[in-house]
DRENRO-16169 format. One record per residue: residue number from 1; residue in three letters; chain; y, x, z of N, C-alpha, C, O in turn. Coordinates in steps of 0.2 Angstrom, whole numbers, padded with zeros to 4 digits. Atoms other than C-alpha are relative to their C-alpha. Layout:
N
+------+------+-------+-------+-------+-------+-------+-------+-------+-------+-------+-------+-------+-------+-------+
! resi ! resn ! chain !  n_yy !  n_xx !  n_zz ! ca_yy ! ca_xx ! ca_zz !  c_yy !  c_xx !  c_zz !  o_yy !  o_xx !  o_zz !
+------+------+-------+-------+-------+-------+-------+-------+-------+-------+-------+-------+-------+-------+-------+
!  NUM !  ALA !     A !     Y !     X !     Z !     Y !     X !     Z !     Y !     X !     Z !     Y !     X !     Z !
...
+------+------+-------+-------+-------+-------+-------+-------+-------+-------+-------+-------+-------+-------+-------+
END
This chain:
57
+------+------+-------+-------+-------+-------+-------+-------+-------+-------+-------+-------+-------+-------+-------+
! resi ! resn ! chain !  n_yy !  n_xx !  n_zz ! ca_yy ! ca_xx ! ca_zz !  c_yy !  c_xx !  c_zz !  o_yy !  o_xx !  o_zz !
+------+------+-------+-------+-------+-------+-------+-------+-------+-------+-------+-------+-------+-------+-------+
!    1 !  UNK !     A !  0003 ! -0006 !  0000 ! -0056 !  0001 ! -0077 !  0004 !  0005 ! -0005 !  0007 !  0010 ! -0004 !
!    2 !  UNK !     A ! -0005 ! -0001 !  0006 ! -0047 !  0004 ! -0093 !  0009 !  0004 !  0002 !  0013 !  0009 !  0001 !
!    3 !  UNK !     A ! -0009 ! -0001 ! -0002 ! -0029 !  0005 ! -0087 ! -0001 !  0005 !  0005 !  0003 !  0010 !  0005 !
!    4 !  UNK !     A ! -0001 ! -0009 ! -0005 ! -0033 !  0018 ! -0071 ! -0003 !  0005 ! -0003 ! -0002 !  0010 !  0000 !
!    5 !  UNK !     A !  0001 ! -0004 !  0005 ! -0040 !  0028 ! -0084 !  0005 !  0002 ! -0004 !  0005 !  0008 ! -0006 !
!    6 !  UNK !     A ! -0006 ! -0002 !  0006 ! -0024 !  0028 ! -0095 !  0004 !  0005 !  0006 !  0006 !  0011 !  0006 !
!    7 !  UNK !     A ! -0006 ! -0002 ! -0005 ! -0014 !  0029 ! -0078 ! -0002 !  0008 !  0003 !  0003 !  0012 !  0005 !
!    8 !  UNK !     A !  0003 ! -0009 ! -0003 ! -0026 !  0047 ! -0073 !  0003 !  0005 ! -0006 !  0006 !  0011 ! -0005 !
!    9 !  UNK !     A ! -0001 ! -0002 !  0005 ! -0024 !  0051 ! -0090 !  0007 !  0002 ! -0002 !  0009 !  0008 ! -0003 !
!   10 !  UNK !     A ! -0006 ! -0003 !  0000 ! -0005 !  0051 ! -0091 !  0002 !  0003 !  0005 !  0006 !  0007 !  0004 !
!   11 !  UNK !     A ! -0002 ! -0006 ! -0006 ! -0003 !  0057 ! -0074 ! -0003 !  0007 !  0001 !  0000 !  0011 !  0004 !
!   12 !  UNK !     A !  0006 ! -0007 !  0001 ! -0015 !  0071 ! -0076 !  0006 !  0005 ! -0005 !  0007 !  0011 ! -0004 !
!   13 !  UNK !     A ! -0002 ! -0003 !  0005 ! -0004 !  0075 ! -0092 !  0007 !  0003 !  0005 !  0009 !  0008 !  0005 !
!   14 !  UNK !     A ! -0007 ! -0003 ! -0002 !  0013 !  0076 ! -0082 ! -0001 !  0006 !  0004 !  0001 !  0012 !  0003 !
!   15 !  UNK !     A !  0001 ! -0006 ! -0003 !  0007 !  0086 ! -0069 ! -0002 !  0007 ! -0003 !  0000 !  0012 ! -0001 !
!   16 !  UNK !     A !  0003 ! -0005 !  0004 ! -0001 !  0097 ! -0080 !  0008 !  0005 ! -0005 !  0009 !  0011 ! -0006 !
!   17 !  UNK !     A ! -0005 ! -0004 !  0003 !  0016 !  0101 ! -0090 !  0005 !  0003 !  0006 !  0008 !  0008 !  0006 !
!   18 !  UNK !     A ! -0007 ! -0004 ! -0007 !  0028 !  0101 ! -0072 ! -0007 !  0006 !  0002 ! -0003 !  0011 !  0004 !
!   19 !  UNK !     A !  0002 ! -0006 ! -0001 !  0015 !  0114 ! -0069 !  0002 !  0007 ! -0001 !  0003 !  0012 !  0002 !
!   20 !  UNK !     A ! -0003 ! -0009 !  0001 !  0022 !  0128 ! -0077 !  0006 !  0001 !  0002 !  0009 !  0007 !  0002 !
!   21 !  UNK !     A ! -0008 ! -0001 !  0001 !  0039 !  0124 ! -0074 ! -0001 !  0000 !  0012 !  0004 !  0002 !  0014 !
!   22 !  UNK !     A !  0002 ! -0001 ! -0008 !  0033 !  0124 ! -0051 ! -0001 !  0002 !  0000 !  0003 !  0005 !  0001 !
!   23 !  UNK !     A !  0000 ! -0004 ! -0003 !  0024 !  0137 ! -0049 ! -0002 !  0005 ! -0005 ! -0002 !  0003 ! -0010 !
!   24 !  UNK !     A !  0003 ! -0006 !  0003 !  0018 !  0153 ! -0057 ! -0007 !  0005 !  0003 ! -0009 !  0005 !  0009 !
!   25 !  UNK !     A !  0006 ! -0002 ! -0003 !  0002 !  0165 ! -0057 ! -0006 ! -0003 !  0000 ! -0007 ! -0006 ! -0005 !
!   26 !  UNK !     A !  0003 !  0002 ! -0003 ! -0012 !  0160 ! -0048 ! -0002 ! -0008 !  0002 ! -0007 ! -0010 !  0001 !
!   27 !  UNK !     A ! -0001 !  0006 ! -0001 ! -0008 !  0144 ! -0042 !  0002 ! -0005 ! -0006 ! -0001 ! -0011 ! -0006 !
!   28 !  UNK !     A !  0001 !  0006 !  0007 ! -0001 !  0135 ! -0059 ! -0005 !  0001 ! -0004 ! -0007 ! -0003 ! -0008 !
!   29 !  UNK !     A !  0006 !  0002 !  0006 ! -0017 !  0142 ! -0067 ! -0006 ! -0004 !  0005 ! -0011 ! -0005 !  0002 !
!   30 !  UNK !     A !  0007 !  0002 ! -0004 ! -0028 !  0134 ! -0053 !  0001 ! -0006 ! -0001 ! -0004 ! -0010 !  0000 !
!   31 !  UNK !     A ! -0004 !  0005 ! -0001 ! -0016 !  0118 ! -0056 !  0000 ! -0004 ! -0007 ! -0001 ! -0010 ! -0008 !
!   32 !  UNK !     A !  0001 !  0000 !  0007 ! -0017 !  0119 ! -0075 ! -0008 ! -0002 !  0000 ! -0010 ! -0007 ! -0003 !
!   33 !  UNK !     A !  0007 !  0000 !  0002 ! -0034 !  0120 ! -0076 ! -0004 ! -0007 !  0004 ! -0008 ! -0010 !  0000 !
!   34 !  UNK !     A !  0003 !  0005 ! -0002 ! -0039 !  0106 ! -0064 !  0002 ! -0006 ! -0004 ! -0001 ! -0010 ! -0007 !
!   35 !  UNK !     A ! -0004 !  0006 !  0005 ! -0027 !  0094 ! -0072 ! -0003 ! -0001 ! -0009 ! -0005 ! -0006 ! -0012 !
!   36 !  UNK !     A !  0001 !  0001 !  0006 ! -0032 !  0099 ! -0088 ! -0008 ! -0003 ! -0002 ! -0010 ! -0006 ! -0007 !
!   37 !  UNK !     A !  0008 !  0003 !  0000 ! -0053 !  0095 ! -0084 !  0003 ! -0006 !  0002 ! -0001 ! -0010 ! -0001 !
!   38 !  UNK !     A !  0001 !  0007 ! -0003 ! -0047 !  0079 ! -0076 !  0003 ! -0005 ! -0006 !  0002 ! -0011 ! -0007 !
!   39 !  UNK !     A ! -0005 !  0003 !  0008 ! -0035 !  0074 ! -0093 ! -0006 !  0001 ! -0004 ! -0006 ! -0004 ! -0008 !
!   40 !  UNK !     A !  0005 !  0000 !  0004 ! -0051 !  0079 ! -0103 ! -0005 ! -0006 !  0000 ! -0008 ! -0009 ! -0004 !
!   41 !  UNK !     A !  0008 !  0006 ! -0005 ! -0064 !  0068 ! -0090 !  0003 ! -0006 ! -0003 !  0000 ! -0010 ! -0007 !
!   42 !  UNK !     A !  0000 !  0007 !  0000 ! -0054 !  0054 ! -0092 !  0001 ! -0002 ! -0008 !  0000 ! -0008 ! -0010 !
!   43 !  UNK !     A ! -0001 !  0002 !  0006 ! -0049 !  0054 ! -0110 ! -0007 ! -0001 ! -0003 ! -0008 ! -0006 ! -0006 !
!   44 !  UNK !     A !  0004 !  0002 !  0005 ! -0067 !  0057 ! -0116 ! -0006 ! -0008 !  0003 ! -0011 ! -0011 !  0000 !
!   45 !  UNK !     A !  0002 !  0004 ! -0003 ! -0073 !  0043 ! -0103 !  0004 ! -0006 ! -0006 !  0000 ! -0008 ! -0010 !
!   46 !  UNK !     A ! -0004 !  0004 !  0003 ! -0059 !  0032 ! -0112 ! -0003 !  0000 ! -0007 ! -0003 ! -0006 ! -0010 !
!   47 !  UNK !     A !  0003 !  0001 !  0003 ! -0068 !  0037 ! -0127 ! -0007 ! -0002 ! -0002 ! -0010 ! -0004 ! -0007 !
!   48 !  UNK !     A !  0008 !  0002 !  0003 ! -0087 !  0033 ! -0124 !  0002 ! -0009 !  0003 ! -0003 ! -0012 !  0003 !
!   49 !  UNK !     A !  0000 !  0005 ! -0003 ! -0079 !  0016 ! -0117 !  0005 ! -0005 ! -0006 !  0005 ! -0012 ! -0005 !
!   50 !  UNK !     A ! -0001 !  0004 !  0007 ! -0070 !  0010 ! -0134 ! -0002 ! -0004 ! -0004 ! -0006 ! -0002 ! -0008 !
!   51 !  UNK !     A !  0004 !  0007 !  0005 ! -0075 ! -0004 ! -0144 ! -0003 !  0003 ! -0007 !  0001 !  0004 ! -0011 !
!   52 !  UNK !     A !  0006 ! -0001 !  0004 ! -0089 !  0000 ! -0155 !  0003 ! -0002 ! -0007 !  0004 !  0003 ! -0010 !
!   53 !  UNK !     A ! -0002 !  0004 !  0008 ! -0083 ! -0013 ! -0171 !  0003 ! -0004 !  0005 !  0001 ! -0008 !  0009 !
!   54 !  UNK !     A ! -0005 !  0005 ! -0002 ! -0068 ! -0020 ! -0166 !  0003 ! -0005 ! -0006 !  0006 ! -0002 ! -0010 !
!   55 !  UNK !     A ! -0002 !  0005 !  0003 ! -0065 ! -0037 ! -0176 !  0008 ! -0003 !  0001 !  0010 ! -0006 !  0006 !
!   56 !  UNK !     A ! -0006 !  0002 !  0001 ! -0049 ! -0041 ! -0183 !  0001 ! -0004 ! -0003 ! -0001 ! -0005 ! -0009 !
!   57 !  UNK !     A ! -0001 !  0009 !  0003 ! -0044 ! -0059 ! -0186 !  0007 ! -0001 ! -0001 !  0009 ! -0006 ! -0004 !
+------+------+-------+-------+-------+-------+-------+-------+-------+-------+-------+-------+-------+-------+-------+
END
């Protein structure tokens, strides 16, 4: 669960920067915007899913 999380996460982030540089207007703000709720979703998922007290040996 962890790792397709990262993998949305980074992929969310790419597409989100190739956004401005593909289209303009209307279309990269509807493309920005969704990317950037879905890089939000999963980063703060990836944070309620963290280990609490991680023990280090």
């Amino acid at each position: 669960m962890k790792a397709l999380l990262w993998f949305v996460l980074v992929c969310s982030l790419v597409f989100n920067v190739t956004t401005s540089l593909l289209w303009s207007g209307t279309t990269q703000m509807a493309g920005s915007i969704a990317s950037g709720l879905i890089l939000l979703g999963s980063a703060f998922t990836l944070w309620l899913l963290r280990e609490k007290n991680p023990q280090n040996s």
